[in-house]
C-alpha positions in Angstrom: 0.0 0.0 0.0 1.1 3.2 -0.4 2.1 6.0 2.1 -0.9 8.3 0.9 -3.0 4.7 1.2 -1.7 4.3 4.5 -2.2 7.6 5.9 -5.8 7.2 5.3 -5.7 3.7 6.5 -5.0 5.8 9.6 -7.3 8.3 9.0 -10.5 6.0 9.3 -9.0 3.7 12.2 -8.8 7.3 13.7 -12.4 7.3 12.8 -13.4 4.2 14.2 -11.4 5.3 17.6 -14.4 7.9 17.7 -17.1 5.9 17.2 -15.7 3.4 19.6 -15.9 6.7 22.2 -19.9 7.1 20.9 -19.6 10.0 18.5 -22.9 9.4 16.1 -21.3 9.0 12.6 -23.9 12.4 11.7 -21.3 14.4 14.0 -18.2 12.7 12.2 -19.7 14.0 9.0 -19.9 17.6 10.0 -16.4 17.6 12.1 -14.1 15.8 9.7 -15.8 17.0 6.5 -12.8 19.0 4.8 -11.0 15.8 5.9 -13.2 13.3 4.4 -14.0 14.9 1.4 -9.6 13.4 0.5 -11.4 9.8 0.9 -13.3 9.1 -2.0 -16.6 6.6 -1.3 -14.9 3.2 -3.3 -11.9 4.2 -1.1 -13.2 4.0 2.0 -14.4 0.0 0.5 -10.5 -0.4 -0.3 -9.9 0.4 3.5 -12.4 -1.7 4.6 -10.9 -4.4 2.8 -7.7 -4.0 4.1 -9.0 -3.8 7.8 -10.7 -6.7 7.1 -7.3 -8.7 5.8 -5.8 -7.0 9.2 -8.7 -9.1 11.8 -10.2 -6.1 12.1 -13.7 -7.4 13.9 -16.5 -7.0 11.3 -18.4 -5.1 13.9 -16.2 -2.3 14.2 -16.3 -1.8 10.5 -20.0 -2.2 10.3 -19.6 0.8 12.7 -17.4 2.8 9.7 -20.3 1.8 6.9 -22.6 3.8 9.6 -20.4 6.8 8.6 -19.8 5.8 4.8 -23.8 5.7 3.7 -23.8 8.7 5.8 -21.1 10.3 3.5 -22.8 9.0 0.1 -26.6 9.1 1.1 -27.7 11.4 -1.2 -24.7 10.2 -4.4 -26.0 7.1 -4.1 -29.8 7.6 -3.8 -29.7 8.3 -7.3 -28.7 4.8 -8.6 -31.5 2.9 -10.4 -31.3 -0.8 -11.6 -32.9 -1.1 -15.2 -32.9 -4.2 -17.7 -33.6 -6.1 -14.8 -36.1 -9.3 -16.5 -39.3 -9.9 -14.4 -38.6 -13.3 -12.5 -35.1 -13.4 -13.0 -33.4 -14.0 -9.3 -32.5 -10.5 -9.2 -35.8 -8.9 -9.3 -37.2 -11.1 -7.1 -34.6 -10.1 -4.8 -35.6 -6.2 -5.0 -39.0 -7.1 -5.1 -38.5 -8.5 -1.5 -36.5 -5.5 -0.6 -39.8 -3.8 -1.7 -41.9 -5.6 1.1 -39.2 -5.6 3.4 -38.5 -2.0 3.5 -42.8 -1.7 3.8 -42.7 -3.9 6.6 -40.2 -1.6 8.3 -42.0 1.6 7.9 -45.1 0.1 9.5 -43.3 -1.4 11.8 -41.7 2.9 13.0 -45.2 3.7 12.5 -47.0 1.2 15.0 -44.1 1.9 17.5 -44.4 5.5 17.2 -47.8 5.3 17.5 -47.3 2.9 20.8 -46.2 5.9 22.1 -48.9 8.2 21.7 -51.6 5.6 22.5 -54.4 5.2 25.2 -54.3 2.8 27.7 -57.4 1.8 25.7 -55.9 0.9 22.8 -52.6 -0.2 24.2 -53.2 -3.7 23.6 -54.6 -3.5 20.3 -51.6 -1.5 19.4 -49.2 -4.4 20.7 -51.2 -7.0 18.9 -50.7 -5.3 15.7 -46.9 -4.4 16.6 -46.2 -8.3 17.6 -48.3 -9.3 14.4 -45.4 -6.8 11.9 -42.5 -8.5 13.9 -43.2 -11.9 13.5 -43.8 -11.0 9.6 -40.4 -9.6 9.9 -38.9 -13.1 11.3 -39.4 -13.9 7.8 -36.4 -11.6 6.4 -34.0 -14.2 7.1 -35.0 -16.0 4.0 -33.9 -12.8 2.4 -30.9 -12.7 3.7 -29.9 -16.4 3.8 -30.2 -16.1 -0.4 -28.4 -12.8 -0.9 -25.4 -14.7 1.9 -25.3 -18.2 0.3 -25.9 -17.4 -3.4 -24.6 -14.3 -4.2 -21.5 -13.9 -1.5 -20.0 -16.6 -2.7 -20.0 -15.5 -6.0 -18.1 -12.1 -5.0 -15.3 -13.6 -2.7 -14.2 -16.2 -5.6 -13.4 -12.6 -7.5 -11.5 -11.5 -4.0 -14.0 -9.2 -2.9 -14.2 -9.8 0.9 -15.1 -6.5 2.9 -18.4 -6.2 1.2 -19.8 -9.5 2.3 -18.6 -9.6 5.7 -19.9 -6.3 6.6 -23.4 -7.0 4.9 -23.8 -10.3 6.8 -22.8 -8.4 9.7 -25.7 -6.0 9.1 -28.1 -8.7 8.5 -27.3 -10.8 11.2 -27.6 -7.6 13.6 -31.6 -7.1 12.0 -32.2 -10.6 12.7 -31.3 -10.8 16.0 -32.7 -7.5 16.9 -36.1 -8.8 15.9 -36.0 -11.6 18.2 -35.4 -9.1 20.7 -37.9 -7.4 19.8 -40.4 -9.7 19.7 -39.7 -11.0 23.4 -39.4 -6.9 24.6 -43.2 -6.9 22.7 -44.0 -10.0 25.2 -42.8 -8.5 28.0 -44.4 -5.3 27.6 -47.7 -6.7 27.9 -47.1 -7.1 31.8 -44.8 -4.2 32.2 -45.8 -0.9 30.7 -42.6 0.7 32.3 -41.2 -0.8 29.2 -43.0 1.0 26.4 -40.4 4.0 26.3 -37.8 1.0 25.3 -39.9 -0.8 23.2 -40.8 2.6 20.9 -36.9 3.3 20.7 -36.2 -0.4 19.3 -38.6 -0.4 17.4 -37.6 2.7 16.0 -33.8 1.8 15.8 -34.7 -1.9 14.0 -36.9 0.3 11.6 -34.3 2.8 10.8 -31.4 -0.4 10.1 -34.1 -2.3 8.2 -34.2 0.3 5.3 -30.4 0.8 5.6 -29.9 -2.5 4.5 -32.6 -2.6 2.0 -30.4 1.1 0.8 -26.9 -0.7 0.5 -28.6 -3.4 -1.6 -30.7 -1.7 -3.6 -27.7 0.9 -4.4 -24.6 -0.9 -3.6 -24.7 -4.6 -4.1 -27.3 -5.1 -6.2 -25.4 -2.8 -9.2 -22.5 -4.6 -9.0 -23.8 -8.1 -8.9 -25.9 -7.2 -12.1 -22.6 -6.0 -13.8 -20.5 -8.7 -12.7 -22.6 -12.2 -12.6 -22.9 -14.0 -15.5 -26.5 -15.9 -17.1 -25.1 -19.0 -16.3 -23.9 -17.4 -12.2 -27.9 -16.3 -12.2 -29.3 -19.2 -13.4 -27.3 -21.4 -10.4 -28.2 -18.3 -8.2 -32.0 -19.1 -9.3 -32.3 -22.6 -9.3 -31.2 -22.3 -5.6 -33.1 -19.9 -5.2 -36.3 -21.4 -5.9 -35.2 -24.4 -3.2 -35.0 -21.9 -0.2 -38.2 -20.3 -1.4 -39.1 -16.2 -2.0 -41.2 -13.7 0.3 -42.8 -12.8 -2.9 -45.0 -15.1 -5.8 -42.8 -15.1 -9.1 -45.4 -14.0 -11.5 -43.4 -15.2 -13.9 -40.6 -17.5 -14.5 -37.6 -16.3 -15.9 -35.7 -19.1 -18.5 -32.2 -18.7 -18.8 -30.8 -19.7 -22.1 -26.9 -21.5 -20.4 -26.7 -24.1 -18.0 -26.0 -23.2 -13.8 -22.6 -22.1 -13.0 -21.2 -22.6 -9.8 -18.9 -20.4 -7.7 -16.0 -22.9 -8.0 -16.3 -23.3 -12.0 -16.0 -19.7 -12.9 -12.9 -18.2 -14.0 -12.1 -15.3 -10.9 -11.4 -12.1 -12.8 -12.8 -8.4 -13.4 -12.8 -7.5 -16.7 -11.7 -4.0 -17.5 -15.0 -3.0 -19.4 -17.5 -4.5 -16.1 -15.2 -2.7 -13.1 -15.7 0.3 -15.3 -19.2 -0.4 -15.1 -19.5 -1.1 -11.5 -20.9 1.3 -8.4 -17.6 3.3 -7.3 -17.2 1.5 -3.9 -16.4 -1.7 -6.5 -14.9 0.0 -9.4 -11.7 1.4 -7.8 -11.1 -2.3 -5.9 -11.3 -3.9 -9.1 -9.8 -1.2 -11.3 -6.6 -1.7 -8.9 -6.8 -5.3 -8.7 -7.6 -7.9 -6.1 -6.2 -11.3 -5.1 -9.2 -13.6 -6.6 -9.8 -17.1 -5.1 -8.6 -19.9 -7.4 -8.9 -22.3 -4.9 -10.3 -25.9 -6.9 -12.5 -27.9 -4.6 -12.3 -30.8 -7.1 -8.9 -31.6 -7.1 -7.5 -35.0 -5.9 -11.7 -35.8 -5.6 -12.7 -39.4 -7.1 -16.3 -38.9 -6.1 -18.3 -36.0 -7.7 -21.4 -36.4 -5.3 -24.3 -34.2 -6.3 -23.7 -31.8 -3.2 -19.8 -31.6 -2.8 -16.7 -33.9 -4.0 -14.9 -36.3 -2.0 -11.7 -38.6 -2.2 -12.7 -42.3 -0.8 -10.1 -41.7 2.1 -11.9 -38.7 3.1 -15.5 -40.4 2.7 -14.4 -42.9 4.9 -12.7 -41.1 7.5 -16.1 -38.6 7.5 -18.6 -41.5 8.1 -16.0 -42.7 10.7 -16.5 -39.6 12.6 -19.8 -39.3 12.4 -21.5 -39.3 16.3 -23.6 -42.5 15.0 -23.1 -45.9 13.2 -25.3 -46.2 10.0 -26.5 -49.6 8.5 -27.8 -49.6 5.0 -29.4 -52.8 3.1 -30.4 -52.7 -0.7 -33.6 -52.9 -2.4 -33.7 -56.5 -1.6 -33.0 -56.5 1.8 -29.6 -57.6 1.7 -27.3 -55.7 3.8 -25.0 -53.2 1.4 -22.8 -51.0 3.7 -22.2 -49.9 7.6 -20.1 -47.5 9.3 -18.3 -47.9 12.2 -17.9 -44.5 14.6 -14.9 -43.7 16.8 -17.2 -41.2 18.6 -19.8 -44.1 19.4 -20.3 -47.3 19.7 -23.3 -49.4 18.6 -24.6 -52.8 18.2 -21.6 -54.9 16.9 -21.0 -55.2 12.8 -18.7 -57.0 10.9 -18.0 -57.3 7.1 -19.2 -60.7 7.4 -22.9 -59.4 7.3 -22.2 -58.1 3.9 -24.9 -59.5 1.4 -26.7 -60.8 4.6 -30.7 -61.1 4.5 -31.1 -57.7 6.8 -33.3 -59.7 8.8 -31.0 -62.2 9.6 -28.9 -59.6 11.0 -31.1 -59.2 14.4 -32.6 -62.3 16.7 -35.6 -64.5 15.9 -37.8 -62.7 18.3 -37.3 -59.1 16.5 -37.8 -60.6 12.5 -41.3 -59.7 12.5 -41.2 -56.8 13.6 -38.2 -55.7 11.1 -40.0 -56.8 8.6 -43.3 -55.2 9.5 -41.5 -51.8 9.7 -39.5 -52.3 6.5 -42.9 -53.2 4.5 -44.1 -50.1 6.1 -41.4 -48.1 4.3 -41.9 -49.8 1.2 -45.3 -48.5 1.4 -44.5 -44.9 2.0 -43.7 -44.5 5.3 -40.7 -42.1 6.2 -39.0 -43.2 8.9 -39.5 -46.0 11.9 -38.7 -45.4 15.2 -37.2 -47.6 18.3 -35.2 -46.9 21.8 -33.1 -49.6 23.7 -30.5 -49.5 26.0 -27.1 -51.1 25.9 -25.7 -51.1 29.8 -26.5 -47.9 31.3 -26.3 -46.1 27.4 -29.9 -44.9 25.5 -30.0 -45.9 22.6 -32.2 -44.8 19.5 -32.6 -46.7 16.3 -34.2 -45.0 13.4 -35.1 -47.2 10.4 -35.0 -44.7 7.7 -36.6 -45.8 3.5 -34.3 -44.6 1.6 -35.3 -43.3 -2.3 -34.6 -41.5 -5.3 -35.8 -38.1 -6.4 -38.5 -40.2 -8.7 -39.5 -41.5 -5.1 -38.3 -45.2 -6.3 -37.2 -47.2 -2.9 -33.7 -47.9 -2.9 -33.2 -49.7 0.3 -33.5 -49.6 4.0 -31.0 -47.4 6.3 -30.5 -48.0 9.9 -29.2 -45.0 12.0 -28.4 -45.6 15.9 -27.1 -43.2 17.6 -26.6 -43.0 21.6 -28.5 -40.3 23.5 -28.0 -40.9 26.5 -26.8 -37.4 27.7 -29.9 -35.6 26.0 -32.0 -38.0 28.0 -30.8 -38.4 31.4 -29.3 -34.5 31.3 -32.3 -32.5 29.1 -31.8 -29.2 31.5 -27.6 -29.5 30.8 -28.6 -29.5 27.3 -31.0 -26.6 27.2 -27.9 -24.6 29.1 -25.8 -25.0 26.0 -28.4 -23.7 23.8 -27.2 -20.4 21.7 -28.3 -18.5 19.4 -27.4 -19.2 15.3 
């Protein structure tokens, strides 16, 4: 980097020493704005990346993009997406943002009318503020597509800081609504906390349309420059799986098969970074280390979620936390696993091609082959517990079929819960949130 690129390295750690003191990134703006005005808006994405590369924690540099859309609010309100096809992944996407960014302004509206209301209509005013947030418990499916599908697309071409401080973002709505939701709860016994409750609600409305701003403005511009058809039609094929907050009205048909992140060739041409939103253009103008990282080599097995060598296969099953037992079609025992984390009933390769009822005592054939005949049938899954010593044991008896629902065979899963049993209150201790 150089020494003017170091100096304002400097300048917005400086920055972020005065937000860490509590100066609102509005008084930053007015204070330091003959300063600023030296660090361009794509810059201050260059530093971020750098801080990033440094283990800066995401959360102080979510802290600097407060300041940044402060900066550029009004430059970059006048961006506008256009060519966008109805039902491709990307207007779906914005369409989303579209409901999202309504839910939050009713949600500041209910809250500021909480404050205002009669005792009356107190409750009838929580109702209808519980009834927003739990509509807005459904923005994670929003955000889990724009973090799984379109991140990873960005980071193969080395563009880190973007992703990390958006996720960031996201994951500070999301949690802030189940906050919320619980404050809405609590309110209803104690009206001491309605002053807290209006200023949360306020403060999740206000970050719920900055996020829907940087996307709208920020990502969404540069994806559109920078994906290909075939990057969108993977991106909407997925898509489609997790689902949409919004009906597609109508389906968009790309014309190229999916492309994944890890089959693309990781580079910026000259003619799209020219074409991309300033806080990308200068990053990619001045080049970035892309990821060229190939998942597939040294893989023998191309599975249809991931790729595997056999040694690492085996040494996975091995470590699963459960021993698996799988018999064919025709009942004849295919395939078992055998766990270094636990121990179940004993197997030996001796029970390979094995009639799977064979494979348990004369007193428990019919009822193996009552529950496999069950799965034949269309049953999902079977169900037993046991013990072995002082362990708890559960079996599931799983059918097991293709995706044109033909049966394929019979999978046995046993796996020792004897902790989750005997110690359920230990358990809920270790719960956290994900």
């Amino acid at each position: 980097m150089s020494n003017v690129g170091e100096r304002k390295v400097e300048l917005v750690k400086n920055l972020l020493k005065k937000i860490h003191e509590g100066v609102s990134p509005e008084e930053l703006s007015r204070e330091f704005s003959e300063v600023l005005r030296n660090v361009a808006p794509f810059e201050i994405v260059l530093i971020e990346q750098e801080l990033v590369r440094e283990g800066f924690n995401v959360s102080d540099i979510l802290k600097l993009c407060d300041l940044h859309v402060q900066l550029f609010r009004e430059y970059l309100a006048s961006r506008e997406l256009s060519g966008v096809p109805e039902g491709h992944p990307l207007d779906l996407l914005l369409r989303e943002n579209e409901l999202i960014l309504k839910w939050g302004e009713v949600l500041g509206v209910y809250g500021n009318a909480l404050s205002r209301t009669t005792s009356d209509d107190f409750v009838k005013v929580l109702d209808q503020l519980a009834e927003i947030t739990e509509n807005l418990r459904n923005i994670r499916l929003h955000y889990r597509k724009i973090q799984m599908l379109i991140f990873p697309y960005l980071e193969r071409r080395g563009i880190i800081a973007v992703p990390r401080v958006l996720w960031g973002r996201e994951d500070q709505v999301i949690l802030k609504v189940r906050e919320l939701k619980k404050l809405i709860e609590e309110s209803r016994e104690k009206k001491e906390l309605v002053s807290e409750l209006v200023s949360k609600t306020q403060e999740l409305a206000r970050e719920i349309s900055e996020l829907v701003f940087r996307e709208n403005k920020i990502l969404f511009p540069a994806v559109w420059v920078l994906l290909s058809e075939g990057e969108w039609a993977a991106i909407g094929e997925i898509g489609r799986e997790i689902g949409y907050l919004v009906p597609a009205t109508k389906e968009w048909k790309p014309s190229v098969s999916p492309v994944m992140p890890y089959e693309i060739i990781p580079e910026i041409t000259e003619e799209q970074a020219k074409a991309l939103p300033p806080e990308f253009r200068e990053l990619a103008l001045r080049g970035i280390e892309a990821d060229t990282y190939d998942v597939r080599a040294g893989s023998e097995l191309e599975l249809s979620t991931g790729f595997l060598s056999k040694k690492e296969l085996e040494a996975i099953l091995e470590s699963l936390p459960l021993e698996l037992t799988y018999a064919d079609a025709n009942d004849r025992v295919k395939f078992f696993t055998s766990s270094k984390l636990s121990r179940g009933f004993v197997r030996t390769k001796t029970i390979l091609g094995r009639r799977l009822l064979f494979c348990h005592p004369p007193r428990l054939e019919g009822m193996v082959k009552l529950g496999v005949e069950r799965l034949k049938k269309g049953e999902k899954f079977r169900e037993y517990w046991t013990k072995q010593g002082d362990r708890i044991i559960r079996v599931l008896v799983v059918g097991v079929r293709d995706e044109k629902g033909e049966y394929l065979g019979t999978l046995e899963i046993v796996e020792d819960l004897t902790e989750v049993v005997k110690n359920p209150e230990e358990v809920m201790k270790k719960l956290m949130v994900l």
